[in-house]
PDB file of N, CA, C and O in Angstrom:
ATOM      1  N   UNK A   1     -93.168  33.227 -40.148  1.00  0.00           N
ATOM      2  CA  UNK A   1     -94.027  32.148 -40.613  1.00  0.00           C
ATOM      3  C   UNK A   1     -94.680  31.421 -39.436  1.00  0.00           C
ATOM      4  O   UNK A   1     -95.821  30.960 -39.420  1.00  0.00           O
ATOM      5  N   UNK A   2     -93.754  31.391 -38.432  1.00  0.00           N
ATOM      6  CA  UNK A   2     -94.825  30.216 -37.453  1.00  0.00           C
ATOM      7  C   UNK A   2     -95.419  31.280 -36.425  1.00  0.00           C
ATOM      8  O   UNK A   2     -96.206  30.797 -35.610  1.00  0.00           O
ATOM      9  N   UNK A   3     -95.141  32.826 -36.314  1.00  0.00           N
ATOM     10  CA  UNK A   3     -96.701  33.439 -36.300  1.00  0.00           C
ATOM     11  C   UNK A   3     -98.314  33.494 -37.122  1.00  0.00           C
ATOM     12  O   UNK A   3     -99.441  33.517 -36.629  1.00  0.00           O
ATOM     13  N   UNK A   4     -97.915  33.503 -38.390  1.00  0.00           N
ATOM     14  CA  UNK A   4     -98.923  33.229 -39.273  1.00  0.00           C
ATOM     15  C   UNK A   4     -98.951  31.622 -38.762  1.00  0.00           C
ATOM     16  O   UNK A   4     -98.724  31.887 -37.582  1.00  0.00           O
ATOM     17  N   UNK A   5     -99.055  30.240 -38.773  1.00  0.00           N
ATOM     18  CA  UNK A   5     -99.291  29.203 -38.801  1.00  0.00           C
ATOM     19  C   UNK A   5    -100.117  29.456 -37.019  1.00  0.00           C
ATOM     20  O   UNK A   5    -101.221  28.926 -36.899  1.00  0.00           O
ATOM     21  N   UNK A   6     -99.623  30.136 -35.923  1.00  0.00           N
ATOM     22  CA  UNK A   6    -100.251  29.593 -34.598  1.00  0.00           C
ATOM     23  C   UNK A   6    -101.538  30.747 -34.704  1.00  0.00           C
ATOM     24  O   UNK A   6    -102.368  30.510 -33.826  1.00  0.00           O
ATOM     25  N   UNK A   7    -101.944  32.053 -35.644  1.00  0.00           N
ATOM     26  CA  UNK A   7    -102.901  32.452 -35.578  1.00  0.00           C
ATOM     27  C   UNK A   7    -103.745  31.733 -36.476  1.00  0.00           C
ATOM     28  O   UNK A   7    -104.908  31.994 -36.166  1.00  0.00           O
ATOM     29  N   UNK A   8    -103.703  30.975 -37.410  1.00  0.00           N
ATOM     30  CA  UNK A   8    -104.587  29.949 -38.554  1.00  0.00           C
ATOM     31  C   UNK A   8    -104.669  29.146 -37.717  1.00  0.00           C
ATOM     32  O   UNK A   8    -105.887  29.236 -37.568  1.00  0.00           O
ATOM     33  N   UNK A   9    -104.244  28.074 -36.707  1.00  0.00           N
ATOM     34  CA  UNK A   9    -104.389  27.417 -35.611  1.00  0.00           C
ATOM     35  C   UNK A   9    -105.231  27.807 -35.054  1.00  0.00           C
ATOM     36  O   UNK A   9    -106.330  27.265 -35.167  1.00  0.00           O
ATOM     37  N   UNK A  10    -105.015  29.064 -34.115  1.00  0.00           N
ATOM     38  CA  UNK A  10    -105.744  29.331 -33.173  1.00  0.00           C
ATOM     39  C   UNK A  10    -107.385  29.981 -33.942  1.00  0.00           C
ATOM     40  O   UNK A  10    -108.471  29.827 -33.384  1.00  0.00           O
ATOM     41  N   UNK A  11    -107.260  30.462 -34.853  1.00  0.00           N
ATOM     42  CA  UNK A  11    -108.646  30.645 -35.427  1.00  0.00           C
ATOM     43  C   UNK A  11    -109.606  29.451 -36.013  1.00  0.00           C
ATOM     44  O   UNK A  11    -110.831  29.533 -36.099  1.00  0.00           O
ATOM     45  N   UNK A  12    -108.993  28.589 -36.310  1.00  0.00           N
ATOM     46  CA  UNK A  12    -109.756  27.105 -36.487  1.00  0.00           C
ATOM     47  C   UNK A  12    -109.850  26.908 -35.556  1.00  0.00           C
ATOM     48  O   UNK A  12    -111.047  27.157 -35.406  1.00  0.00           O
ATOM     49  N   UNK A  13    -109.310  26.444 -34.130  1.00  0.00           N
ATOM     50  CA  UNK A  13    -109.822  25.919 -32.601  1.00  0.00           C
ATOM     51  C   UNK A  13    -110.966  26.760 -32.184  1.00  0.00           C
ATOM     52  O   UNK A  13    -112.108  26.319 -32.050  1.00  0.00           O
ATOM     53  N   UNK A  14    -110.560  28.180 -31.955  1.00  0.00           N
ATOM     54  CA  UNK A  14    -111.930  29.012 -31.565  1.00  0.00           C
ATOM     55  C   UNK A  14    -112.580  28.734 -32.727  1.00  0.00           C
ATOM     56  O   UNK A  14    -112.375  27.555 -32.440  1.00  0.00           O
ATOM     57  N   UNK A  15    -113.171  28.674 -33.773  1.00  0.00           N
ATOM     58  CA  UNK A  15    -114.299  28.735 -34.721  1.00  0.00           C
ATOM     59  C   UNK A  15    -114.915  27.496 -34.766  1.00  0.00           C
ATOM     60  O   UNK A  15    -116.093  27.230 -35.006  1.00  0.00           O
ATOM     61  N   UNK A  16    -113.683  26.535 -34.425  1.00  0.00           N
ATOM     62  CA  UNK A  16    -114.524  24.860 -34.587  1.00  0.00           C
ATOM     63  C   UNK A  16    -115.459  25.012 -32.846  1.00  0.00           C
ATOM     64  O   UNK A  16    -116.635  24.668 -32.731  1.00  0.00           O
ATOM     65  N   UNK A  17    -114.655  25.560 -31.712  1.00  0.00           N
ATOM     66  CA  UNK A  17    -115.798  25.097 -30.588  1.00  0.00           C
ATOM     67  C   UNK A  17    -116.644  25.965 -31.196  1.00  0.00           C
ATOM     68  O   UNK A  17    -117.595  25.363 -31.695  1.00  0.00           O
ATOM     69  N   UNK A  18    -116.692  27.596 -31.415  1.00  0.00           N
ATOM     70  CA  UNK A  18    -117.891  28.596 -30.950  1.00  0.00           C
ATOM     71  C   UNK A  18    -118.738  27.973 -31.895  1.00  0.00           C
ATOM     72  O   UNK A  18    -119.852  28.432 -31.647  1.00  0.00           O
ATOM     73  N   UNK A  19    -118.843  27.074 -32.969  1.00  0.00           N
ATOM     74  CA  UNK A  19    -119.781  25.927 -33.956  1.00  0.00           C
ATOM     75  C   UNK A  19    -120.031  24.660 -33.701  1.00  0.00           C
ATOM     76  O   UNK A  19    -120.610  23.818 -34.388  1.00  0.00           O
ATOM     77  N   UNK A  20    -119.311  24.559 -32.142  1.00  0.00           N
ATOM     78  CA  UNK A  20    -119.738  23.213 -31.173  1.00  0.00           C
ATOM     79  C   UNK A  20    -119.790  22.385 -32.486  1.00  0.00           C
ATOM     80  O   UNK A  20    -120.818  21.741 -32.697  1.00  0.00           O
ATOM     81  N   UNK A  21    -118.648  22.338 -33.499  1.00  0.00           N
ATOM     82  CA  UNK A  21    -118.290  21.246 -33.780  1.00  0.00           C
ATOM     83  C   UNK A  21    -117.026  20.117 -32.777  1.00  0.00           C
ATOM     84  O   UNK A  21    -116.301  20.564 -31.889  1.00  0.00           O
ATOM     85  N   UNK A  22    -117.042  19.274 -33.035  1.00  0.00           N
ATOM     86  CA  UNK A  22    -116.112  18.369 -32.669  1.00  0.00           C
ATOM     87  C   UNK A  22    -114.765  17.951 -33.218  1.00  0.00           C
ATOM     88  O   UNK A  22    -115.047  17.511 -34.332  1.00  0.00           O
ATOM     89  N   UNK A  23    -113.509  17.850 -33.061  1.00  0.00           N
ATOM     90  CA  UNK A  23    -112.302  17.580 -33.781  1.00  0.00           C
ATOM     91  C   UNK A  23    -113.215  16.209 -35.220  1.00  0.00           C
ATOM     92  O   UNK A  23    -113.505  16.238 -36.416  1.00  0.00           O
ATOM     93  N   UNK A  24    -113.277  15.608 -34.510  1.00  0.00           N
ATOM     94  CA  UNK A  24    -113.646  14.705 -35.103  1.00  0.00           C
ATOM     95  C   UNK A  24    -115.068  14.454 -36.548  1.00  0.00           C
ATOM     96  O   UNK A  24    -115.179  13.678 -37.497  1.00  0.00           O
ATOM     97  N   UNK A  25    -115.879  15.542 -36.009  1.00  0.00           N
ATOM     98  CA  UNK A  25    -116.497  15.833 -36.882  1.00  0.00           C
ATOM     99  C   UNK A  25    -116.364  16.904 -38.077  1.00  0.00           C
ATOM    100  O   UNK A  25    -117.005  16.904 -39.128  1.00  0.00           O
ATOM    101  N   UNK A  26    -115.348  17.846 -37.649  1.00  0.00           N
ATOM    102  CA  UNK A  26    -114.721  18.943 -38.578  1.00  0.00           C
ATOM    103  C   UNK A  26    -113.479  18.104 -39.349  1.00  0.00           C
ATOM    104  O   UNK A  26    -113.252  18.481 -40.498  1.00  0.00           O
ATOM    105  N   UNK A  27    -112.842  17.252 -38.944  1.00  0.00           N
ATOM    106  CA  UNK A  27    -112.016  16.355 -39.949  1.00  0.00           C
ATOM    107  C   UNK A  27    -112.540  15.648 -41.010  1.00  0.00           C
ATOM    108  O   UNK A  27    -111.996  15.703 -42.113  1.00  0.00           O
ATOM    109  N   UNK A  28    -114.047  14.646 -40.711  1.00  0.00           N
ATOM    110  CA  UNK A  28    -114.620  14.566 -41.473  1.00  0.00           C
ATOM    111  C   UNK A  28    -115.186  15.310 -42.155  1.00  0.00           C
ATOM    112  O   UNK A  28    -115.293  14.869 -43.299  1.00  0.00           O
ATOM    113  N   UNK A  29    -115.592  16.203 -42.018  1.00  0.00           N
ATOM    114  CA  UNK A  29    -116.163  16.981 -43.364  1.00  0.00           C
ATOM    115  C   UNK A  29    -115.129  17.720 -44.581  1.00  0.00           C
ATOM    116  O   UNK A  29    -115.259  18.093 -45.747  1.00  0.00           O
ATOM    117  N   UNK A  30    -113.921  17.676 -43.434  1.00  0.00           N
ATOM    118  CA  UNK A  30    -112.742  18.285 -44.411  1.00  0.00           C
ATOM    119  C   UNK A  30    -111.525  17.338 -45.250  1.00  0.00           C
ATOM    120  O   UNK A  30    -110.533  17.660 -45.905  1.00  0.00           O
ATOM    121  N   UNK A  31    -112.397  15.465 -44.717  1.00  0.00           N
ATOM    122  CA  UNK A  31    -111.479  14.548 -44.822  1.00  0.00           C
ATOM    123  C   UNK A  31    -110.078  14.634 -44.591  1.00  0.00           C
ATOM    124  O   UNK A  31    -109.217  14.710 -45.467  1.00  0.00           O
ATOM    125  N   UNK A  32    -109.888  14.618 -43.292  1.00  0.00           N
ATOM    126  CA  UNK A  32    -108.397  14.342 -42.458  1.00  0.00           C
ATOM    127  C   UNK A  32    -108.842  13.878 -41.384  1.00  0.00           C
ATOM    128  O   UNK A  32    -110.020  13.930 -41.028  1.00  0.00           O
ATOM    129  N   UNK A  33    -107.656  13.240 -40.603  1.00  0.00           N
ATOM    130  CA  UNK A  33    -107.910  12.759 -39.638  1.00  0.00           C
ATOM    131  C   UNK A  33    -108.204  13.170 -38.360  1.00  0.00           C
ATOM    132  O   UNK A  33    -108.388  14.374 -38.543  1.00  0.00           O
ATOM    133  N   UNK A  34    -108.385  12.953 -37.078  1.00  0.00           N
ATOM    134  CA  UNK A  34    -109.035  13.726 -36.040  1.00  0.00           C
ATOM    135  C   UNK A  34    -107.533  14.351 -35.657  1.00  0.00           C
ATOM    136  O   UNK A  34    -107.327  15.556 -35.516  1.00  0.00           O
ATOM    137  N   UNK A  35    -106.362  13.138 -35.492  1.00  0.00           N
ATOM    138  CA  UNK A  35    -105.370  13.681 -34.893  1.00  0.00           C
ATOM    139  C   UNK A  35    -104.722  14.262 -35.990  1.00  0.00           C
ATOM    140  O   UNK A  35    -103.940  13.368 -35.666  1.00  0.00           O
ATOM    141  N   UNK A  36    -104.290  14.788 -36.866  1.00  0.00           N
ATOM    142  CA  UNK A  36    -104.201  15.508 -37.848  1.00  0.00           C
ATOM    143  C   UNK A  36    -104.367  17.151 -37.549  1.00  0.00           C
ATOM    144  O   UNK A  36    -103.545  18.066 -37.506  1.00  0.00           O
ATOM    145  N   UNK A  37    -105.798  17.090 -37.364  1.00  0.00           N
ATOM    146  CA  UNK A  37    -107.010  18.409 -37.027  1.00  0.00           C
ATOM    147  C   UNK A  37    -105.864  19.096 -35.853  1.00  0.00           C
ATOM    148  O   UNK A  37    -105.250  20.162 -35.889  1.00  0.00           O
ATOM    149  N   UNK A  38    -105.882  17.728 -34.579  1.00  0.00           N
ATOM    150  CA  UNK A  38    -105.323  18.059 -33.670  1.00  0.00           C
ATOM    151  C   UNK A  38    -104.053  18.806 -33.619  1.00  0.00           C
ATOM    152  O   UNK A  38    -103.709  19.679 -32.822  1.00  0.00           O
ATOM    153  N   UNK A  39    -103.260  18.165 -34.878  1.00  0.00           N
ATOM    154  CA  UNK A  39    -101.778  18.909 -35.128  1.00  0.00           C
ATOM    155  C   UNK A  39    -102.124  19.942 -35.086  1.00  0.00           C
ATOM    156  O   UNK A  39    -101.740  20.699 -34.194  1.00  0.00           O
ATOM    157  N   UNK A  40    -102.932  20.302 -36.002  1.00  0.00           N
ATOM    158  CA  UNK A  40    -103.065  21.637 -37.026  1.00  0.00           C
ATOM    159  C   UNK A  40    -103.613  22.919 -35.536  1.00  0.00           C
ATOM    160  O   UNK A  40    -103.146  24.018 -35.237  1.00  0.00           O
ATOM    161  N   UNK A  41    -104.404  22.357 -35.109  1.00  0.00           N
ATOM    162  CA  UNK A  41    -104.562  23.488 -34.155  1.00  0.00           C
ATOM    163  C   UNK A  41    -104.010  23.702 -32.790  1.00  0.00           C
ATOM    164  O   UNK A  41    -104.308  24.630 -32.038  1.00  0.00           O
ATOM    165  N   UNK A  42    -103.052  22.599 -32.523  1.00  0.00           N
ATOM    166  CA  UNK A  42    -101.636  23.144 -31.943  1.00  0.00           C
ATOM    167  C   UNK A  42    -100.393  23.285 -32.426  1.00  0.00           C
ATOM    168  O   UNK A  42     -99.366  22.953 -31.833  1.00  0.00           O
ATOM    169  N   UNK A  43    -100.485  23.916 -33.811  1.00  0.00           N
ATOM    170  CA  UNK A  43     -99.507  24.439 -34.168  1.00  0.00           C
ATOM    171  C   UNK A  43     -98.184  23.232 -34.280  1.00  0.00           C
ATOM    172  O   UNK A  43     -97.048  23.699 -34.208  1.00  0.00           O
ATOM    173  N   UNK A  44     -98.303  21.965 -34.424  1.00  0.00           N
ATOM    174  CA  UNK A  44     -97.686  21.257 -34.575  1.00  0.00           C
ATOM    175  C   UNK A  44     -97.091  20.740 -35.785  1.00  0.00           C
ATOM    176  O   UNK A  44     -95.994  20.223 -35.995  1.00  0.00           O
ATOM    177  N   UNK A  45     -98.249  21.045 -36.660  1.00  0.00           N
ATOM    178  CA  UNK A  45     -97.619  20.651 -38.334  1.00  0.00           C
ATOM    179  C   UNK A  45     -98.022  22.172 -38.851  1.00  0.00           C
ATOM    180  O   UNK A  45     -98.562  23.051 -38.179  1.00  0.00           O
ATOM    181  N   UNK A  46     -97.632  22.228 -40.148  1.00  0.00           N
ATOM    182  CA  UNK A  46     -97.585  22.942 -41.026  1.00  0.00           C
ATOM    183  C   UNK A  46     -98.404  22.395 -41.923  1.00  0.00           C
ATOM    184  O   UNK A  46     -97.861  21.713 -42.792  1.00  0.00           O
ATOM    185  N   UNK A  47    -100.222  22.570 -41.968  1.00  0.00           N
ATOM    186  CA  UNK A  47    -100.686  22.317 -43.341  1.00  0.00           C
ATOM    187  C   UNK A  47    -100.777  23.040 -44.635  1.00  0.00           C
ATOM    188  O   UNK A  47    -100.391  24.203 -44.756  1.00  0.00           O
ATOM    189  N   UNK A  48    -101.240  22.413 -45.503  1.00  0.00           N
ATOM    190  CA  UNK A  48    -100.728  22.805 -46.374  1.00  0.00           C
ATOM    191  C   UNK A  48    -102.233  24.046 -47.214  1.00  0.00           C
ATOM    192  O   UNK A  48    -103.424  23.793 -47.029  1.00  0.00           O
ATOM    193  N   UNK A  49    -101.911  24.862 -47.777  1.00  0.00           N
ATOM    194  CA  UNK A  49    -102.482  25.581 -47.995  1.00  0.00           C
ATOM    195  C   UNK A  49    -104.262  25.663 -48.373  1.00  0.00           C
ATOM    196  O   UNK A  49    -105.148  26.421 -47.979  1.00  0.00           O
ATOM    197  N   UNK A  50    -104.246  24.138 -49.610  1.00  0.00           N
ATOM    198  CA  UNK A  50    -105.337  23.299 -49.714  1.00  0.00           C
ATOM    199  C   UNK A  50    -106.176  23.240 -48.313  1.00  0.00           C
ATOM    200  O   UNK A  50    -107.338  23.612 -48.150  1.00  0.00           O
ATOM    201  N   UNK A  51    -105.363  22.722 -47.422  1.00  0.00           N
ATOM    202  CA  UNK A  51    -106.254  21.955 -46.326  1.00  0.00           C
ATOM    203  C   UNK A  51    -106.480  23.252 -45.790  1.00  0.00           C
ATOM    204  O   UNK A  51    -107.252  23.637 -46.668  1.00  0.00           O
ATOM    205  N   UNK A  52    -106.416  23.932 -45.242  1.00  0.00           N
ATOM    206  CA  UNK A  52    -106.556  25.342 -44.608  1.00  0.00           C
ATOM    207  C   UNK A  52    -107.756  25.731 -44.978  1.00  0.00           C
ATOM    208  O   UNK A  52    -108.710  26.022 -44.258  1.00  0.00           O
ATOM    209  N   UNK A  53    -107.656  25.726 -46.423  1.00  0.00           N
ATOM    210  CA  UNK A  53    -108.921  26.419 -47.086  1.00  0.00           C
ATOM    211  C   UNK A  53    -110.058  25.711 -46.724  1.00  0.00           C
ATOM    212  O   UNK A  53    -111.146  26.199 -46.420  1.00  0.00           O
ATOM    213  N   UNK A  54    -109.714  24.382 -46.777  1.00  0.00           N
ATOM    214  CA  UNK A  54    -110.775  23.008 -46.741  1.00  0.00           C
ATOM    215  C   UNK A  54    -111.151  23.481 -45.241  1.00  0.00           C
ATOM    216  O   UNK A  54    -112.333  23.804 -45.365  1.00  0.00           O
ATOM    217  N   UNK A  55    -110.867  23.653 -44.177  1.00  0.00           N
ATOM    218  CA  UNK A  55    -111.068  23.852 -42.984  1.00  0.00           C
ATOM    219  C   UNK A  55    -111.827  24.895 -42.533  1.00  0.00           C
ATOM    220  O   UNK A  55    -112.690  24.834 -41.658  1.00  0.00           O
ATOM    221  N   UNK A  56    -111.248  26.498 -43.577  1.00  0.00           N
ATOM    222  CA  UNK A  56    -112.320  27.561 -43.346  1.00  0.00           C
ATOM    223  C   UNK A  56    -113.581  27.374 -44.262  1.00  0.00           C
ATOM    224  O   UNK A  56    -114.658  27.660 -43.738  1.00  0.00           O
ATOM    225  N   UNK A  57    -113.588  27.028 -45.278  1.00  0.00           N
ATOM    226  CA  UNK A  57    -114.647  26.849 -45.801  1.00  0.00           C
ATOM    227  C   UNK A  57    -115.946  26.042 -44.940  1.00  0.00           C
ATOM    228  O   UNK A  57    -117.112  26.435 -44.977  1.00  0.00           O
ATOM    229  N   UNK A  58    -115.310  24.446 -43.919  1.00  0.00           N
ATOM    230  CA  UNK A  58    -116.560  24.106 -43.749  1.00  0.00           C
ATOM    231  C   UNK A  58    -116.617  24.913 -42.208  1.00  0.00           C
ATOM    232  O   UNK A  58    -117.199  24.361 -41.274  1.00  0.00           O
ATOM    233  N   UNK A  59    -115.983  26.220 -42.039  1.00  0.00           N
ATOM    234  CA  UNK A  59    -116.249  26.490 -40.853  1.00  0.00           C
ATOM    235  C   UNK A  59    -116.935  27.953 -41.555  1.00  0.00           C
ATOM    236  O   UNK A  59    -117.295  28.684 -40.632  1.00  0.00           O
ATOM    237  N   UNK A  60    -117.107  28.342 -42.403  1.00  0.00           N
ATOM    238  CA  UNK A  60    -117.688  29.338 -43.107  1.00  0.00           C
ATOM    239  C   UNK A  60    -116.788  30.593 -42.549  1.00  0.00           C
ATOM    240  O   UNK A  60    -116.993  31.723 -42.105  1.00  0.00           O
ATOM    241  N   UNK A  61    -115.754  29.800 -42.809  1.00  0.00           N
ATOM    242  CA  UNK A  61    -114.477  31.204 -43.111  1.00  0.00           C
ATOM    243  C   UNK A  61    -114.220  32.079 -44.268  1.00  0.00           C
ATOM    244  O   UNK A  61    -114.469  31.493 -45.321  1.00  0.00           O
ATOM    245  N   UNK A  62    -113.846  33.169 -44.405  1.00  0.00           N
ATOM    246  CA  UNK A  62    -113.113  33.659 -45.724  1.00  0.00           C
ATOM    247  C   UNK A  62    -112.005  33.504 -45.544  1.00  0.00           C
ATOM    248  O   UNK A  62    -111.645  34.122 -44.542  1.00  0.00           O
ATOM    249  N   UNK A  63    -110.895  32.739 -46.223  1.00  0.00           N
ATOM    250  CA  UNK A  63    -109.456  32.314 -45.856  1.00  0.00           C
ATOM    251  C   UNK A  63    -108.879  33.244 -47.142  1.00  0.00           C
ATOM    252  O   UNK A  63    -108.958  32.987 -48.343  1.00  0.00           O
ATOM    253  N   UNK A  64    -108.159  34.628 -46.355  1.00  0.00           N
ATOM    254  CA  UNK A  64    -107.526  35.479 -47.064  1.00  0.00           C
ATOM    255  C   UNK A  64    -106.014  35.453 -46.909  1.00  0.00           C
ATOM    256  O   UNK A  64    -105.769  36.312 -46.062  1.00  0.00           O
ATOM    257  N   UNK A  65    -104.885  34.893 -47.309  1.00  0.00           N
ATOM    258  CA  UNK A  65    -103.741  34.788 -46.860  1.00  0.00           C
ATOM    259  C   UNK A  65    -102.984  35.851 -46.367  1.00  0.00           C
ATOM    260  O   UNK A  65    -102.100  35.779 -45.512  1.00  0.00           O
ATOM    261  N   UNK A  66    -103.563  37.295 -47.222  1.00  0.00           N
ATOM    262  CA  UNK A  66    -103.047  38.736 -46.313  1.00  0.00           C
ATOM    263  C   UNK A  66    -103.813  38.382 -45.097  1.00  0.00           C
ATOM    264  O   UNK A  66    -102.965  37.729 -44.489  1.00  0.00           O
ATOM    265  N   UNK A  67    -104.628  38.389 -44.521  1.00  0.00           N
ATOM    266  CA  UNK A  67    -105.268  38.359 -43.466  1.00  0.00           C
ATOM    267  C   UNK A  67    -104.474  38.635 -42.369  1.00  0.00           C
ATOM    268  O   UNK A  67    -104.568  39.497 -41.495  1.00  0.00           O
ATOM    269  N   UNK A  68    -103.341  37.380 -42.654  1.00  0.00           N
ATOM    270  CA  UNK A  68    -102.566  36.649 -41.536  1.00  0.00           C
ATOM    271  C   UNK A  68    -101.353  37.716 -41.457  1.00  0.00           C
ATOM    272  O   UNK A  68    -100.433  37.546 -40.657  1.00  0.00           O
TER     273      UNK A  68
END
């Protein structure tokens, strides 16, 4: 499990810069907080499945859970 959680991490960090979005501006659009975002893409919390989705979607992900 916390291989699957640090590659969903690490694919939101690379996808939010290579879209030169900002922590702060990708939280807002996904409503969470900046440091939140921050957990999430060092593998610090465990979000929850909802928010994940919320995250690839405004990064124009397909969030496939086999994927991982």
């Amino acid at each position: 499990m916390e291989e699957i959680i640090k590659t969903i991490a690490e694919t939101i960090r690379i996808e939010r810069i290579r879209k030169r979005l900002s922590q702060e501006k990708l939280s807002e659009l996904v409503d969470i907080t900046p440091s939140y975002l921050s957990n999430i893409e060092n593998g610090k919390v465990n979000p929850s499945i909802v928010v994940v989705n919320r995250i690839f979607n405004a990064l124009d992900l397909y969030f496939n859970i086999t994927s991982f």
